[in-house]
C-alpha positions as CSV (number, residue, x, y, z in Angstrom):
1,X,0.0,0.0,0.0
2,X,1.4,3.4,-0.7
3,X,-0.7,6.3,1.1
4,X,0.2,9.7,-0.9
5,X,0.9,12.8,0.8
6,X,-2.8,13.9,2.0
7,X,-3.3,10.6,3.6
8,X,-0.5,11.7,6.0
9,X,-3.0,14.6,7.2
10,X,-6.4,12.7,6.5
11,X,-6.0,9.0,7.0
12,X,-3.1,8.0,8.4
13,X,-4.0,8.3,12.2
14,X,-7.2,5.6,11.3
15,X,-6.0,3.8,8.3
16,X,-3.3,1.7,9.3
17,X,-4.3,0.8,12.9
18,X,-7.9,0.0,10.8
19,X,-6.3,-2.8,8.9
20,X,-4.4,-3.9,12.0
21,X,-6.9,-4.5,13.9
22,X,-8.3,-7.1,11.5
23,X,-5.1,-9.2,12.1
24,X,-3.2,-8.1,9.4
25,X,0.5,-7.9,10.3
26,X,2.7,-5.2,9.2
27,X,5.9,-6.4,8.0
28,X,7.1,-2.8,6.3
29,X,6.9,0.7,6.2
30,X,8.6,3.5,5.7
31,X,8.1,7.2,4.9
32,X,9.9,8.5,1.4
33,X,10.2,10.9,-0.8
34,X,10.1,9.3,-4.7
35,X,10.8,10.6,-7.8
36,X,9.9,10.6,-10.6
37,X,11.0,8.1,-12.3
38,X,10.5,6.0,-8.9
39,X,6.6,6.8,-9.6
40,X,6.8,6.0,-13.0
41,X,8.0,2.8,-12.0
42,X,5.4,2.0,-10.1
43,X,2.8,3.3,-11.9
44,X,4.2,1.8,-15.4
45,X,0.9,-0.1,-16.5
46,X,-1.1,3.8,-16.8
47,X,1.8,5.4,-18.0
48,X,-0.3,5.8,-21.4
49,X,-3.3,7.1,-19.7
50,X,-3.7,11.1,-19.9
51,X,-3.8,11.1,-16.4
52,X,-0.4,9.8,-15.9
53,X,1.0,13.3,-15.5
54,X,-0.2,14.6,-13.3
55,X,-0.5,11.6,-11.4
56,X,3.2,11.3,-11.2
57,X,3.4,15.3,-10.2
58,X,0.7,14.9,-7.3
59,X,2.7,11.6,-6.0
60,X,5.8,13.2,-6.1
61,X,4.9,16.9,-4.3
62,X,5.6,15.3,-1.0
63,X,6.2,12.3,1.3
64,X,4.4,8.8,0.9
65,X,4.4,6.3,3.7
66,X,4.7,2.8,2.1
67,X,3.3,-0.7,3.8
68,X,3.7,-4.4,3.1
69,X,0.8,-5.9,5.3
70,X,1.0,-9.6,5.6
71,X,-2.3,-12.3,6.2
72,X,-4.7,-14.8,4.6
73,X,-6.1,-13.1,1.8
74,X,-4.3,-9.8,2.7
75,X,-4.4,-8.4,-1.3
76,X,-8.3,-9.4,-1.9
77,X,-9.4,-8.1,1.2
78,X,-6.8,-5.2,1.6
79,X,-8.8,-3.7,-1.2
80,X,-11.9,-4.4,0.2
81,X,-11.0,-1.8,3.1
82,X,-9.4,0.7,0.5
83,X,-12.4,0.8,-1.1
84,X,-13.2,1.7,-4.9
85,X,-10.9,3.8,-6.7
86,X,-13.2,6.4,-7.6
87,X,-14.5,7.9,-4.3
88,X,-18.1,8.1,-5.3
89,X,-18.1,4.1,-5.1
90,X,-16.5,3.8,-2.2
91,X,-18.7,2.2,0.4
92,X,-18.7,4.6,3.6
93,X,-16.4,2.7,6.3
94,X,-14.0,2.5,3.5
95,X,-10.8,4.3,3.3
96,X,-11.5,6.1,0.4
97,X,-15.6,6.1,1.4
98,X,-14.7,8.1,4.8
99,X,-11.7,10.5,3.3
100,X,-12.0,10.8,-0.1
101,X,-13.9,13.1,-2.5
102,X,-11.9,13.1,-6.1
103,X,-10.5,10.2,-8.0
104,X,-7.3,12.1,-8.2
105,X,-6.4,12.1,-5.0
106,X,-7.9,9.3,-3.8
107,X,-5.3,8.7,-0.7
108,X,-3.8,5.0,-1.7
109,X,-2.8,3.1,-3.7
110,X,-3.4,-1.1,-3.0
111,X,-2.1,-3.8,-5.3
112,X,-4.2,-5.5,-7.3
113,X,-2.9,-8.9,-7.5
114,X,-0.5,-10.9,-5.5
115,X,2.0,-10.6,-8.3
116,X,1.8,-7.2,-8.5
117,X,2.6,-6.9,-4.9
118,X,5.5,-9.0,-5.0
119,X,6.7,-6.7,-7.7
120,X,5.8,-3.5,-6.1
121,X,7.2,-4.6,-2.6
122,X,10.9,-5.2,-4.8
123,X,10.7,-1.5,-6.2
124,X,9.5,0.4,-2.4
125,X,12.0,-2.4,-0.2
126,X,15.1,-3.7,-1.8
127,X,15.8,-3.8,1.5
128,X,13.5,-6.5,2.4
129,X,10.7,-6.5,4.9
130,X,10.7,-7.8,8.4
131,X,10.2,-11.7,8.9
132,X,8.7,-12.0,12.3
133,X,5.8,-14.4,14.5
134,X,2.8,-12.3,15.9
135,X,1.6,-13.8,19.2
136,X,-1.5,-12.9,18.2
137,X,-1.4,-15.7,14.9
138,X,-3.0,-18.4,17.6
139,X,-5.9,-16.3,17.9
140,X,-6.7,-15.2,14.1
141,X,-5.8,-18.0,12.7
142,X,-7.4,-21.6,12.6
């Protein structure tokens, strides 16, 4: 997930303790300043879109805190509490439903497949991400 600068004023404080409380375990994050070929990277499959402009100059004008949450069905139902990209479809309760008005700027960005969050995960952490054992596993998981 990669929250863009207004989610740092907007959604931060209730977004990520949101999915954490569902037993999703956060494995990385970090707070970073891309450029713009970073974005472009990330953003590679809309770079023909007319949007992709200023997409890339919006998600580059400040900060973005990236996450890699880790769980059963963590992609599928990650985007679930995103909710739809456009704003107007987004279910109230949702991310985007509760602090969103414009497609634009629609706070985050979730992946949409597991492949493309292995891929995504490689471009934010070259680092790697954290491999650790939540206590709490024995009481989410069957």
């Amino acid at each position: 997930m990669v929250s863009s600068e207004d989610s740092l004023v907007k959604s931060s404080p209730v977004s990520r303790p949101r999915i954490q409380m569902t037993g999703y375990k956060l494995v990385a994050m970090k707070l970073t300043a891309p450029g713009a070929e970073h974005m472009e990277k990330h953003y590679v499959d809309l770079k023909d879109k007319k949007f992709f402009p200023g997409l890339i100059a919006y998600m580059t004008s400040g900060p973005v805190v990236c996450m890699v949450w880790e769980g059963k069905n963590v992609v599928k139902e990650g985007r679930k509490m995103l909710g739809a990209t456009m704003p107007s479809e987004s279910a109230m309760g949702t991310i985007r439903g509760d602090f969103c008005i414009e497609v634009g700027r629609n706070i985050c960005h979730g992946s949409d497949s597991v492949e493309s969050a292995n891929a995504e995960i490689a471009l934010w952490f070259p680092e790697g991400i954290s491999e650790w054992e939540s206590c709490a596993n024995a009481w989410i998981y069957e």
